[in-house]
C-alpha distance (Angstrom), angle and dihedral (degrees) to the residues before:
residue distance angle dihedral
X1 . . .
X2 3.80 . .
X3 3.74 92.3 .
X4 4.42 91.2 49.0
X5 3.85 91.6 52.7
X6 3.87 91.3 40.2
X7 4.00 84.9 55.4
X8 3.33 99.3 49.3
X9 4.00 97.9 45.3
X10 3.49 79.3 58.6
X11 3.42 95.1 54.1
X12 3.51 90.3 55.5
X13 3.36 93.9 51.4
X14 3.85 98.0 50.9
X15 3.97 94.0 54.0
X16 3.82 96.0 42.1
X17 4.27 76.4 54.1
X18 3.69 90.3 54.1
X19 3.63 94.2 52.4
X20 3.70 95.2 47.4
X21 3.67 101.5 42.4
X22 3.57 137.8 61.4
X23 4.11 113.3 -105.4
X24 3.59 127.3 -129.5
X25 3.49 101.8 -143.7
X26 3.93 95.2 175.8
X27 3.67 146.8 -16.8
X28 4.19 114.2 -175.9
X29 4.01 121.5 179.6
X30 4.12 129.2 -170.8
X31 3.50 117.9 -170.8
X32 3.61 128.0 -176.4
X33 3.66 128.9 179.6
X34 4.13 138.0 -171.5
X35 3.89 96.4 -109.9
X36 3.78 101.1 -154.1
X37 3.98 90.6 47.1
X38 3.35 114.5 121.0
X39 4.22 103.8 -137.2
X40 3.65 92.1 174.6
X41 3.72 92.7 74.7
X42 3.46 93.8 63.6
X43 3.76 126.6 112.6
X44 3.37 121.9 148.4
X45 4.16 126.0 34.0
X46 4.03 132.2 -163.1
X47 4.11 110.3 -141.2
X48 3.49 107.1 -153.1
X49 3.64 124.2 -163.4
X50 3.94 118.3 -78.9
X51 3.69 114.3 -100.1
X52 4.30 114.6 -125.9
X53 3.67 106.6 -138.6
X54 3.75 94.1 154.3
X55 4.10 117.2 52.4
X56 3.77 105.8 -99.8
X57 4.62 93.0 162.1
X58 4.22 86.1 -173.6
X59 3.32 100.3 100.1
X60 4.14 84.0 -176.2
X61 3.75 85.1 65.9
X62 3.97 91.5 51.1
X63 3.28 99.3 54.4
X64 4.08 93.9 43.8
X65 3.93 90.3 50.7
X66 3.71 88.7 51.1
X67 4.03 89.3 54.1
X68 3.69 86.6 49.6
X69 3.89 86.9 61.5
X70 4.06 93.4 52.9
X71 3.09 98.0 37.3
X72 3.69 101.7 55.2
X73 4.11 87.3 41.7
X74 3.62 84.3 65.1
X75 4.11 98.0 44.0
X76 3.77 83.9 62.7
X77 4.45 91.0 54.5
X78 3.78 86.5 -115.0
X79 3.58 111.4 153.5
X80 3.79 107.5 -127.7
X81 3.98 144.6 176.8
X82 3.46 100.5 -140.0
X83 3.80 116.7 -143.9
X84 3.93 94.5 -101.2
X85 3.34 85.0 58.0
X86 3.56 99.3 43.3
X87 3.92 88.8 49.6
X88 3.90 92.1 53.0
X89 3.93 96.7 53.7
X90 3.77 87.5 52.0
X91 3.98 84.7 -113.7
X92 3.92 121.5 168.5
X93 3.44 141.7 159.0
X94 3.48 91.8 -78.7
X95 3.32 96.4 58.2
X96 3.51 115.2 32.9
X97 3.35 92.5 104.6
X98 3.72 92.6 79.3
X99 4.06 94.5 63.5
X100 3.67 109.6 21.8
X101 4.33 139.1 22.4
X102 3.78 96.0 -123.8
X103 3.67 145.5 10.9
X104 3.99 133.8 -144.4
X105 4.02 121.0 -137.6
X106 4.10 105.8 179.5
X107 3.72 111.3 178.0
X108 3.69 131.2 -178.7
X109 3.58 112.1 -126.3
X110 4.21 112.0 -178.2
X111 3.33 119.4 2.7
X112 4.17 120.5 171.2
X113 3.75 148.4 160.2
X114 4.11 117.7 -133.8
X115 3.84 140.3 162.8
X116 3.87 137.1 -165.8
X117 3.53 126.8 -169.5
X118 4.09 120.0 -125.4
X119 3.82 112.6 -149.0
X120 3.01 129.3 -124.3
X121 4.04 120.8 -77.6
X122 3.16 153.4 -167.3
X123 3.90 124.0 -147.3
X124 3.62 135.5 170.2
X125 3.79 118.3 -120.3
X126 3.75 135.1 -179.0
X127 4.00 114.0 -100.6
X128 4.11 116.4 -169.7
X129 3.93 106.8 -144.1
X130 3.97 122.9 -173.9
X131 3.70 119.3 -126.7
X132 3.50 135.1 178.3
X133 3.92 120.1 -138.7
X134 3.89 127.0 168.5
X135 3.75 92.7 7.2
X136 4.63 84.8 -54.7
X137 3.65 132.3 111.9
X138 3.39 108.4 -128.8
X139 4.20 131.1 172.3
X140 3.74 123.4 -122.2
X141 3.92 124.2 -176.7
X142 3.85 116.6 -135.3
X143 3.84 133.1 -170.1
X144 3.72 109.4 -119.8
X145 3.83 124.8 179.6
X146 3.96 115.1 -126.1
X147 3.46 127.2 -168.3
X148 4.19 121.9 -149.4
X149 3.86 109.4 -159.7
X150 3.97 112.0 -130.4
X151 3.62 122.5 -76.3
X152 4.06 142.5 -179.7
X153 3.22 122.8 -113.4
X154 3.82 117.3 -151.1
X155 3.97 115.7 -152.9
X156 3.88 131.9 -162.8
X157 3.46 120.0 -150.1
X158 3.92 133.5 -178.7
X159 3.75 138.1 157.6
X160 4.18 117.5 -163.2
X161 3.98 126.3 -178.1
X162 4.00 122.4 -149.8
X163 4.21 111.5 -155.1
X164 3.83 110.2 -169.5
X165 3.97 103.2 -165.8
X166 4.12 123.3 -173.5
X167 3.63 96.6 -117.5
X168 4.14 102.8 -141.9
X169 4.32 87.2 46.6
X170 3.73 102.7 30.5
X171 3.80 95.1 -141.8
X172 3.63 114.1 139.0
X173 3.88 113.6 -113.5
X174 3.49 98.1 -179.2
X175 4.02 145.9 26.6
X176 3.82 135.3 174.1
X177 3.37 124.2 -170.8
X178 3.77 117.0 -160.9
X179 3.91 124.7 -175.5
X180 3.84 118.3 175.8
X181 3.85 136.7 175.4
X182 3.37 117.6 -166.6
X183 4.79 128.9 178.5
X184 3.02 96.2 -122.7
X185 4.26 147.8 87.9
X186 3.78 129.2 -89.2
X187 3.50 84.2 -20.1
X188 3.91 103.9 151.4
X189 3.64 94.8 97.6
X190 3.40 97.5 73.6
X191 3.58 101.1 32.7
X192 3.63 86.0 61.5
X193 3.56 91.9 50.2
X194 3.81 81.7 60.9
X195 3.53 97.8 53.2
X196 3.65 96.9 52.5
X197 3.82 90.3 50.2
X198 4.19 93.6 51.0
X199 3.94 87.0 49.2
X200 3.28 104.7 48.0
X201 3.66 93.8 38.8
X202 3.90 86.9 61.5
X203 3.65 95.5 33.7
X204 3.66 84.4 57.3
X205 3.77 89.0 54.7
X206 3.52 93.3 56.2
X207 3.64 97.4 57.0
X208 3.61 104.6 37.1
């Protein structure tokens, strides 16, 4: 008996927590790496500036994402060129094998703002009621029927690739591809913020 009303309290508990909090409704990653590249040897890494496949107009939001890049790079103790610097030594892809061993493209791919609307629903929930029997107060649970009214549901959504290229032959090393979804507004932001912590926290794996 202890165990049923335990089950459904949490039951109650878990939906209330899906109405309150934001959803993830999926994170996927595909990594592929060069096998017979040595990632030890590297020490030093050019960031260039993230690539805008999808239509972000902000150019506020740019600018931020591309700090996210750098300054997770450094987080993980890699020693970067960041693409300020890159852009005042006249450095491209070309020739970045003259100052550093590698160089980092990101790009955002797809990035998009949706909403659905959940009808409205009935579900039955566990109520506690005081009673008194024999001259006592004691508790009994009850099944009672609640009904949520409709509501939207606003969802995020963003996918971002990392290229790692050797800088003196230009072939690419390494790639991540990162697709995420995510309940919630204007949430993209953050979730790349996310993304560029995950890969360079594994990138940074690789070469140490």
């Amino acid at each position: 008996m202890k165990n049923h009303f335990a089950g459904k309290i949490f039951g109650v508990f878990f939906l209330l927590a899906c109405f309150i909090f934001p959803q993830i409704v999926s994170a996927e990653k595909n990594d592929w790496h060069e096998k017979n590249y040595n990632f030890k040897i590297i020490k030093k890494i050019v960031l260039f500036d993230t690539t805008f496949e999808a239509e972000i107009e902000n150019e506020v939001m740019k600018k931020i994402l591309n700090e996210f890049v750098e300054q997770f790079a450094e987080k993980n103790k890699l020693n970067v060129i960041t693409s300020e610097q890159a852009e005042a030594r006249s450095m491209t892809a070309e020739n970045a094998g003259e100052f550093a061993d590698v160089y980092v493209k990101p790009k955002i791919t797809f990035w998009r703002d949706s909403s659905y609307m959940v009808p409205e629903r009935t579900v039955w929930e566990t109520k506690t009621i005081t009673r008194k029997k024999n001259g006592k107060e004691e508790k009994i649970s009850i099944p009672t029927p609640v009904t949520y009214p409709p509501r939207r549901v606003d969802v995020s959504e963003i996918t971002s690739v990392f290229e790692v290229f050797d800088a003196k032959t230009g072939k690419a090393i390494f790639m991540r591809e990162d697709v995420r979804k995510r309940e919630n507004l204007h949430a993209q932001k953050n979730m790349f913020g996310r993304m560029c912590k995950d890969f360079f926290t594994d990138f940074a794996k690789l070469t140490h």
